[in-house]
C-alpha positions as CSV (number, residue, x, y, z in Angstrom):
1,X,145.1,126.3,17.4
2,X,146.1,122.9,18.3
3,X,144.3,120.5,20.7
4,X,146.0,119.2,23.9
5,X,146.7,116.1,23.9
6,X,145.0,113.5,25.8
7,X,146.9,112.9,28.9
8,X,148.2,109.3,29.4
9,X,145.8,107.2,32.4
10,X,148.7,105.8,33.2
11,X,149.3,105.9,37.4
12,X,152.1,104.2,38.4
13,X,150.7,100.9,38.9
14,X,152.8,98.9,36.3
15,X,152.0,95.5,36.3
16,X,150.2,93.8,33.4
17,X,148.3,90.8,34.0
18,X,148.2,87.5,32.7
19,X,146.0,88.7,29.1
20,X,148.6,91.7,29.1
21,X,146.2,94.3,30.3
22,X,148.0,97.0,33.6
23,X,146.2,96.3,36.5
24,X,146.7,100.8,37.0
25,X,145.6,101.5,33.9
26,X,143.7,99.0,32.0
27,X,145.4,99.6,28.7
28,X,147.1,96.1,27.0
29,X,151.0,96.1,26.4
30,X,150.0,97.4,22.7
31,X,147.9,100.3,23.7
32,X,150.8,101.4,26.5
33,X,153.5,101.0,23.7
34,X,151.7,103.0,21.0
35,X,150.4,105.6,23.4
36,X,152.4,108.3,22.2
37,X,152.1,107.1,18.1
38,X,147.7,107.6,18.6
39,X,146.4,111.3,18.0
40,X,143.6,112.7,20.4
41,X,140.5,110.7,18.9
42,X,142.6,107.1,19.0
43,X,143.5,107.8,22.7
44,X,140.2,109.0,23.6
45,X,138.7,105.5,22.0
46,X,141.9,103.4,23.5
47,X,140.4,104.9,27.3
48,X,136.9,103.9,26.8
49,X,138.5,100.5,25.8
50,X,139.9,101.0,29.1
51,X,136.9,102.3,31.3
52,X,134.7,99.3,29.8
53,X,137.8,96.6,31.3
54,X,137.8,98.1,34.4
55,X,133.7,98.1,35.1
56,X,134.1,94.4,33.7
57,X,136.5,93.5,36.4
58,X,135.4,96.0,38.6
59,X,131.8,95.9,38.5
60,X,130.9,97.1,42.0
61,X,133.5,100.2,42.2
């Protein structure tokens, strides 16, 4: 049986900043681009990439 893919974090908010990360989804233009090249473990490590930028810029939320 195959695994699911890992669902994208992307949410709509599409506007990258001025080091290239989205301000939605904290992934960098790379990781956004590639997204659909990565298999399951790659996109699970690109979204704690992600998680550790947002509590870095959002470390209060």
């Amino acid at each position: 049986m195959k695994d699911k893919a890992v669902a994208s974090p992307c949410n709509s908010i599409c506007t990258l900043n001025d080091d290239d990360i989205c301000i939605g989804c904290y992934r960098s233009a790379d990781e956004i681009r590639n997204w659909s090249f990565l298999d399951n473990e790659q996109k699970l490590d690109v979204l704690i990439i992600c998680g550790e930028r947002n509590r870095k810029d959002n470390p209060f939320y």
